[in-house]
VMD Tcl script that draws the C-alpha trace (Angstrom):
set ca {
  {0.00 0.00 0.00}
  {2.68 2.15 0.86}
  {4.72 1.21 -2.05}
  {1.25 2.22 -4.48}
  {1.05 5.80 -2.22}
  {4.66 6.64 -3.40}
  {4.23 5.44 -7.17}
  {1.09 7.70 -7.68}
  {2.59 11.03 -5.96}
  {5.56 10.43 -8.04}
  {3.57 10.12 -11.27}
  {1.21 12.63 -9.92}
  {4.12 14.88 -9.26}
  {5.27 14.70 -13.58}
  {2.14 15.90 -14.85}
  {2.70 19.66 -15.35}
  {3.00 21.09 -18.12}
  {1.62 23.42 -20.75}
  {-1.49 21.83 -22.54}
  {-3.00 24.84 -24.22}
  {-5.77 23.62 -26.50}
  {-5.56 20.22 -25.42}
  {-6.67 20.32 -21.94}
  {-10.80 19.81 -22.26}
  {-11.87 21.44 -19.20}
  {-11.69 25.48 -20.19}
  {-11.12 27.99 -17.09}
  {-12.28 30.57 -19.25}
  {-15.50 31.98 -21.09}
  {-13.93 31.68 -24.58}
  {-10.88 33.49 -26.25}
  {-9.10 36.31 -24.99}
  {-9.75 39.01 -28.04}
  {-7.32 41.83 -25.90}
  {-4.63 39.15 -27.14}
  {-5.36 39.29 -30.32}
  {-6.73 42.44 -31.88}
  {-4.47 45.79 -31.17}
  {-6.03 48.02 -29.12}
  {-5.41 51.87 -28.38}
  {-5.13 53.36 -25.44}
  {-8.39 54.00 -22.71}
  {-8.68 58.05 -22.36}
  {-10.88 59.60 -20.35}
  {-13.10 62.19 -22.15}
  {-13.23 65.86 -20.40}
  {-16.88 65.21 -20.27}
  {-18.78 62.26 -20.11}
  {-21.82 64.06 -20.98}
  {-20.45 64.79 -24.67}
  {-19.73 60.80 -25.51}
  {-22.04 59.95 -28.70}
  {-24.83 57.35 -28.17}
  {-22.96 53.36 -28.46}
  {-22.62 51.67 -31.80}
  {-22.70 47.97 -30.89}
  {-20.36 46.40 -33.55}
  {-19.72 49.82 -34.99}
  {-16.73 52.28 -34.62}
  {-16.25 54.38 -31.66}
  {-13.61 56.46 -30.50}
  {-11.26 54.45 -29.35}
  {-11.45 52.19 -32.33}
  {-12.48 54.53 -35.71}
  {-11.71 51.18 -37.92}
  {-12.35 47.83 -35.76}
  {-12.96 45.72 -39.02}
  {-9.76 46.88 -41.07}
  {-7.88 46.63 -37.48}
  {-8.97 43.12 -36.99}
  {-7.89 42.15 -40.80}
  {-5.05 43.82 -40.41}
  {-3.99 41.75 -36.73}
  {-4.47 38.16 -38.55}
  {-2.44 39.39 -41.15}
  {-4.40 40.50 -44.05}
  {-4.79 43.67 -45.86}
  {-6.88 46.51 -44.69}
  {-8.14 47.21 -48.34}
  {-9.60 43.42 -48.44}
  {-12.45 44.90 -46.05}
  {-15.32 45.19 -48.45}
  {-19.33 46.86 -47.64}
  {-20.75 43.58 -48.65}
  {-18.36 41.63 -46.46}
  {-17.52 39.23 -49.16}
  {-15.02 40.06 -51.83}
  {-16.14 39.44 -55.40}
  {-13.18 36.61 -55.56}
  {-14.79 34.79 -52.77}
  {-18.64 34.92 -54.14}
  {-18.60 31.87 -55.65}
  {-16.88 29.83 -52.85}
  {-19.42 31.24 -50.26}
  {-22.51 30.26 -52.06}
  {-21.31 26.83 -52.80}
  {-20.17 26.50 -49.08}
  {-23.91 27.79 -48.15}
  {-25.39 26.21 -50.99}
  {-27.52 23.83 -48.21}
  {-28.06 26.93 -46.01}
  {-26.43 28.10 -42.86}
  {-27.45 27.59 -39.15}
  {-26.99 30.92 -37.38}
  {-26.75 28.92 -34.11}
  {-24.14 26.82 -35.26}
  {-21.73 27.98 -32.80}
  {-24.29 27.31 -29.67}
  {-25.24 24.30 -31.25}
  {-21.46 23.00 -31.90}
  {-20.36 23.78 -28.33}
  {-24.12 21.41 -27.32}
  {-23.06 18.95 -29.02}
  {-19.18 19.29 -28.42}
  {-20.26 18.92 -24.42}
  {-22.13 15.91 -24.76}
  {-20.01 13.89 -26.73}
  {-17.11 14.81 -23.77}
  {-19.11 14.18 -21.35}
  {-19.74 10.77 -23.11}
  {-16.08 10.01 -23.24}
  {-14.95 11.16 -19.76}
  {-17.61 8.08 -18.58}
  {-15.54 5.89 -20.02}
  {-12.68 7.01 -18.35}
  {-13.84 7.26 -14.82}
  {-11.25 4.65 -13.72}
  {-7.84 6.88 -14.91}
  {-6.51 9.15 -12.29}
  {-6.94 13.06 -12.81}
  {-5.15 15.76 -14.90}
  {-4.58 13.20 -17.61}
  {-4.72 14.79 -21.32}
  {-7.67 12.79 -23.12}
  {-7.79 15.12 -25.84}
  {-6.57 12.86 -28.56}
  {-8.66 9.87 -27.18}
  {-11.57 11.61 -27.44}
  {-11.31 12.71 -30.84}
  {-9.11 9.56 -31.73}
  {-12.49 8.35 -33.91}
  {-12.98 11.89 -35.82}
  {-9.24 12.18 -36.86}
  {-8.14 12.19 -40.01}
  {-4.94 10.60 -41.92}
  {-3.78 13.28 -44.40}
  {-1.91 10.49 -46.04}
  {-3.99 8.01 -46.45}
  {-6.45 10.54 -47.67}
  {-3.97 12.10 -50.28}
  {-3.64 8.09 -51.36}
  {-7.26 7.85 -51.71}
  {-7.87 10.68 -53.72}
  {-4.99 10.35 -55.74}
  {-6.34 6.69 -56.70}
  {-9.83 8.23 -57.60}
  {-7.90 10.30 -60.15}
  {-8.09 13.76 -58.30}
  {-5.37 16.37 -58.98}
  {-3.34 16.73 -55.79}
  {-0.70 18.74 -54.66}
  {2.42 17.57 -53.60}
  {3.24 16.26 -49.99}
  {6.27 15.54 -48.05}
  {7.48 12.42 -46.95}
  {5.62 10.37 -44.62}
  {6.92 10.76 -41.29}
}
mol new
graphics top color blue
foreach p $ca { graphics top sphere $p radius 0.5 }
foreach p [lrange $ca 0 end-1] q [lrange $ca 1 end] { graphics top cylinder $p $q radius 0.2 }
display resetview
């Protein structure tokens, strides 16, 4: 028993680490957008009394061009930002991705589903000890082999690019 206690705080004590994306359980409501759009500095008006009324996804003072900002962060060009929201080049790529219709909810009803088919796996797993990384188990069935896919389409005929080596 004693010998048991001092194998599982050993392993216990190896399991730090950094797993980013991979660790299921989120501590937070979502992304952190401060980390990833640039943002000017917070002034204080002289008067609070002269602010105009809020633009909800709109400019505003501090931010004149949020759109062309946000391009601009992910490393696009600012002139890319088009009225429509859809460059001309793009038309025809949208309306055959949408060409089924879209789900306005789909993020709500990705995250749903998302939960329930964790909360399915972690069942399964009630016997491992905590802090383990399960997020390649659980996804182990929905992954894809980018070779063996590249071998498949290239034996259907289809025009692929190159690849490198297998590793």
């Amino acid at each position: 028993m004693i010998f048991a206690t001092a194998a599982v705080l050993t392993l216990s004590a190896c399991a730090g680490g950094d797993r980013g994306l991979r660790d299921l359980r989120s501590s937070s409501g979502g992304p952190d957008e401060f980390t990833v759009l640039p943002v000017g500095p917070l002034a204080l008006p002289d008067s609070l009394s002269t602010l105009p009324a809020p633009t909800p996804g709109g400019v505003n003072l501090t931010d004149p061009n949020p759109g062309g900002d946000a391009i601009v962060a992910l490393g696009g060009r600012e002139s890319a930002a088009r009225a429509g929201g859809i460059p001309a080049a793009d038309s025809a790529l949208v309306a055959r991705a949408g060409r089924y219709g879209t789900d306005p909810n789909i993020r709500a009803t990705l995250a749903a589903e998302d939960q329930t088919f964790r909360n399915r796996r972690a069942r399964a797993g009630f016997l491992g000890l905590g802090g383990r990384d399960r997020y390649f188990q659980a996804y182990a069935a929905q992954a894809l082999d980018a070779y063996s896919e590249l071998t498949r389409f290239r034996n259907l005929g289809v025009a692929t690019p190159t690849a490198p080596p297998a590793p």
